[in-house]
ZAMARGU-4260 file (C-alpha; in steps of 0.2 Angstrom, whole numbers, plus 5000, padded with zeros to 4 digits):
<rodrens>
0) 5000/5000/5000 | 5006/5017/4996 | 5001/5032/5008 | 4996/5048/4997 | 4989/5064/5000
5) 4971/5065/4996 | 4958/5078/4996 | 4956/5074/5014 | 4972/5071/5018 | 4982/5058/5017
10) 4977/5039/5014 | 4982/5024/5010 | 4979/5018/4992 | 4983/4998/4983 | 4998/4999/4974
15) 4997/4993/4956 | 5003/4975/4960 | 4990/4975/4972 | 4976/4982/4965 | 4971/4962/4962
20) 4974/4959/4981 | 4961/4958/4993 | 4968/4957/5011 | 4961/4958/5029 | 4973/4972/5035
25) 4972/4983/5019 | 4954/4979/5013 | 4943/4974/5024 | 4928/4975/5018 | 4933/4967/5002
30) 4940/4954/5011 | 4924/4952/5022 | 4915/4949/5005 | 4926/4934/4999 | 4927/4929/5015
35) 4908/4925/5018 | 4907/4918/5001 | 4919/4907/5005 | 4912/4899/5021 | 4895/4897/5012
40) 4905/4887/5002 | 4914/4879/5013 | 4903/4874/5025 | 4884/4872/5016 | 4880/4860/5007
45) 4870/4858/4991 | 4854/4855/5003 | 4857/4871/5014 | 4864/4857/5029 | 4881/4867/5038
50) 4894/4854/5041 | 4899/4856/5057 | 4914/4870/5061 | 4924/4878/5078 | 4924/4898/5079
55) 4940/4905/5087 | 4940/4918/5101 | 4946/4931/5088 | 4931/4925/5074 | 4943/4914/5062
60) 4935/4897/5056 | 4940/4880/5058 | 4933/4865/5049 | 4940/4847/5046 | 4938/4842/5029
65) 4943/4825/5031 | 4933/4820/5048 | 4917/4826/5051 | 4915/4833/5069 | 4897/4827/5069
70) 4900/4818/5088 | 4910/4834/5092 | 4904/4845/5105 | 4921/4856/5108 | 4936/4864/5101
75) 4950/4869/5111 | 4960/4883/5107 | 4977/4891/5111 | 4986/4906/5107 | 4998/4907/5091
80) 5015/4912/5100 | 5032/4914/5090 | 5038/4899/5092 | 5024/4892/5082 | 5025/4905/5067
85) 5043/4900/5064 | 5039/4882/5062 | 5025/4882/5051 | 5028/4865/5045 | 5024/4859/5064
90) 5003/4862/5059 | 4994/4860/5043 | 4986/4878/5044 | 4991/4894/5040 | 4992/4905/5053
95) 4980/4921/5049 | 4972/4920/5066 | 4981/4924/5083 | 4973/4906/5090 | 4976/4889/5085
100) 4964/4875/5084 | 4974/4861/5100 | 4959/4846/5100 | 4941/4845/5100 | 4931/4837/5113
105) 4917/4823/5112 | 4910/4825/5131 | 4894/4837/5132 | 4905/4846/5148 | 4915/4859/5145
110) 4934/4848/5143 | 4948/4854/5154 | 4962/4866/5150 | 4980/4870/5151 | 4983/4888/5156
115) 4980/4899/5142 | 4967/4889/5133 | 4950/4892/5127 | 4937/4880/5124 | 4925/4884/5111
120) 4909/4875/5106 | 4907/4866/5088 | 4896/4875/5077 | 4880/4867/5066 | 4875/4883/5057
125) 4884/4895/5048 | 4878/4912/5059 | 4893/4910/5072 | 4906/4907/5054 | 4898/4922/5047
130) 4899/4933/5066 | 4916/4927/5067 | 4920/4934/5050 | 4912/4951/5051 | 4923/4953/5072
135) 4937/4951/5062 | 4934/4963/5049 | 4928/4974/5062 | 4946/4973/5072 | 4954/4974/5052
140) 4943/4992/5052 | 4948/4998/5066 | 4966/4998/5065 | 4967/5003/5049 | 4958/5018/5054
145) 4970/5021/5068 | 4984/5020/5058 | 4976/5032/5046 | 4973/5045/5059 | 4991/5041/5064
150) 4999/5045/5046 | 4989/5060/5048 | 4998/5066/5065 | 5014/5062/5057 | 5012/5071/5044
155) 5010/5087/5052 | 5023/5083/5062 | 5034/5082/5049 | 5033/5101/5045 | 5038/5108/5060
160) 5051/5113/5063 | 5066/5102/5069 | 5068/5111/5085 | 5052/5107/5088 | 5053/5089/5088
165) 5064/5091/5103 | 5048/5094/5111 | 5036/5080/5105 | 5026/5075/5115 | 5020/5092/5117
170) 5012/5091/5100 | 5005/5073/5104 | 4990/5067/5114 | 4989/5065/5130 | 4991/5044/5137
175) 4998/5040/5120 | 5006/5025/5125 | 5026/5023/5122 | 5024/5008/5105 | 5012/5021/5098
180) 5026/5033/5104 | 5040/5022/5096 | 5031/5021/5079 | 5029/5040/5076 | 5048/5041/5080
185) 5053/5029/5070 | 5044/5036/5055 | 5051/5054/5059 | 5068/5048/5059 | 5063/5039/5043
190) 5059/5054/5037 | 5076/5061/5042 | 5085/5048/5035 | 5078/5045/5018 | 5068/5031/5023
195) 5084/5018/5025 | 5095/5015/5038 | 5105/5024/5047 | 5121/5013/5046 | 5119/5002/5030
200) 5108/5013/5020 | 5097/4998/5015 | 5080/5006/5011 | 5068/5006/5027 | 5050/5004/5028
205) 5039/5014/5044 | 5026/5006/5057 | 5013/5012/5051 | 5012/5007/5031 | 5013/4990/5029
210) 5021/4988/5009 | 5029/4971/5004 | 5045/4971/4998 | 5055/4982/5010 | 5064/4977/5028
215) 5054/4986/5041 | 5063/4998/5052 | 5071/4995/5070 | 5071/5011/5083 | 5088/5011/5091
220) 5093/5016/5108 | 5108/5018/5118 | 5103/5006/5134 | 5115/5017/5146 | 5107/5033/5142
225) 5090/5025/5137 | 5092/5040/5123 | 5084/5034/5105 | 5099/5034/5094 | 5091/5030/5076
230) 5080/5020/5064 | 5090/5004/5059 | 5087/4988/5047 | 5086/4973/5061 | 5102/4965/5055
235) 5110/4983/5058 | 5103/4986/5075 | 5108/4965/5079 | 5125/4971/5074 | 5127/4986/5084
240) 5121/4975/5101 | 5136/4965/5098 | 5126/4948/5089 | 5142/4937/5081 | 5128/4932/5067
245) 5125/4948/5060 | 5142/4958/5064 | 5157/4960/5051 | 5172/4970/5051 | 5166/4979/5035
250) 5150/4985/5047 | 5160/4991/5061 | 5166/5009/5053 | 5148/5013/5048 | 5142/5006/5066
255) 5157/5018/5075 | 5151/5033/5063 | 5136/5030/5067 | 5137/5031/5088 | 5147/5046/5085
260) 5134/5055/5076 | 5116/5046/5080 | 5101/5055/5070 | 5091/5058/5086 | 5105/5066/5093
265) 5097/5083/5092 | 5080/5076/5101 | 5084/5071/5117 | 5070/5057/5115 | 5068/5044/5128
270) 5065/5026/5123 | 5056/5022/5137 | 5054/5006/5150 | 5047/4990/5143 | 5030/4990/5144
275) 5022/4975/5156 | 5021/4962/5143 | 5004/4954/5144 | 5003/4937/5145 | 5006/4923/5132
280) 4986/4916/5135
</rodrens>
């Protein structure tokens, strides 16, 4: 997607290889449409009858093509983590959903569960497949509009005045919260830097757009001073921590130059404490 500036302001438009795409994040409602065609056709048959199906907490739908859950009662869920992403090959899904179909159930009581898990009931219409669909599009509509409105603030952020972004967040809201805080600085700095890193000069991609095709940005910070130093490509700022996987001797001038000289020098921005991470479950 390619953010432009529109009569309103700016927005985000398909680029020309996408224009064919239809995609929960970027087109929502587009993607609700195929989406509710498909599970009609997925899960009706040619005499109405719904086979039967499992709705995930966040709406996504699960059906076994190959076993009929007809003496199923429940689906247990658990969360998609990282570890799970990076092996794909472990399940034979893709994962589109932030939850993960773990068993189903025969017993008419609710079955037990680990910490983390979510037991869900099987489905025999196609409403709860249908609700599921339109919760997701929902969320996908949401943040999209939040990022919109978040393009917007960076926007007018950018013509200010570069003294002025020394005093930041007295041009943002209130109770922002610091990885909202962290994208609008990295796509400042990006807007500094020419949209590429900082050390390498590899061309950068922002938080907020989401294009295909270009590495997506890391914000940098010296961890003695908590100060943000720069907006770097991830195997740049893996370098710079010292990682013997991504460091060469070649990158170790730029990485000195870089130090000596940081971007956000003139800022005096704050990274910030970790945020309490919520739980895995």
């Amino acid at each position: 997607m390619l953010l432009v500036h529109g009569p309103d302001g700016p927005e985000f438009v398909l680029e020309p290889s996408e224009e064919a795409t239809i995609r929960l994040d970027s087109t929502p409602e587009l993607w609700l449409e195929e989406e509710l065609r498909w599970l009609r056709t997925l899960l009706l048959d040619a005499a109405g009858l719904c086979r039967p199906h499992a709705v995930a907490p966040d709406g996504a739908t699960y059906v076994d093509t190959k076993r009929p859950w007809n003496k199923r009662n429940w689906a247990v869920f658990g969360r998609v983590t990282a570890f799970h992403r990076k092996r794909p090959y472990m399940f034979n899904c893709q994962f589109d959903s932030n939850w993960m179909l773990v068993r189903t159930a025969t017993n008419p009581e609710p079955p037990s569960l680990d910490r983390g898990q979510k037991a869900c009931r099987i489905q025999h219409t196609i409403d709860a497949a249908e609700q599921g669909a339109r919760q997701r599009a929902g969320g996908a509509r949401k943040k999209l509009g939040e990022d919109l409105a978040l393009a917007d603030l960076v926007e007018q952020l950018k013509q200010l005045d570069r003294k002025e972004w020394s005093r930041l967040l007295a041009h943002l809201p209130a109770r922002l919260n610091q990885l909202t805080l962290r994208r609008i600085m990295i796509e400042l700095l990006l807007h500094q830097q020419g949209k590429r890193c900082a050390v390498c000069g590899t061309k950068l991609s922002g938080k907020i757009t989401s294009p295909r095709g270009f590495s997506y940005a890391v914000l940098d910070h010296d961890h003695a001073t908590d100060l943000v130093r720069g907006a770097l490509c991830g195997r740049c700022n893996s370098a710079e921590g010292g990682a013997p996987t991504t460091w060469t001797a070649e990158l170790e001038p730029l990485l000195e130059a870089y130090r000596a000289n940081p971007p956000a020098a003139a800022f005096g921005w704050y990274y910030g404490q970790h945020e309490p991470r919520a739980p895995w479950w």
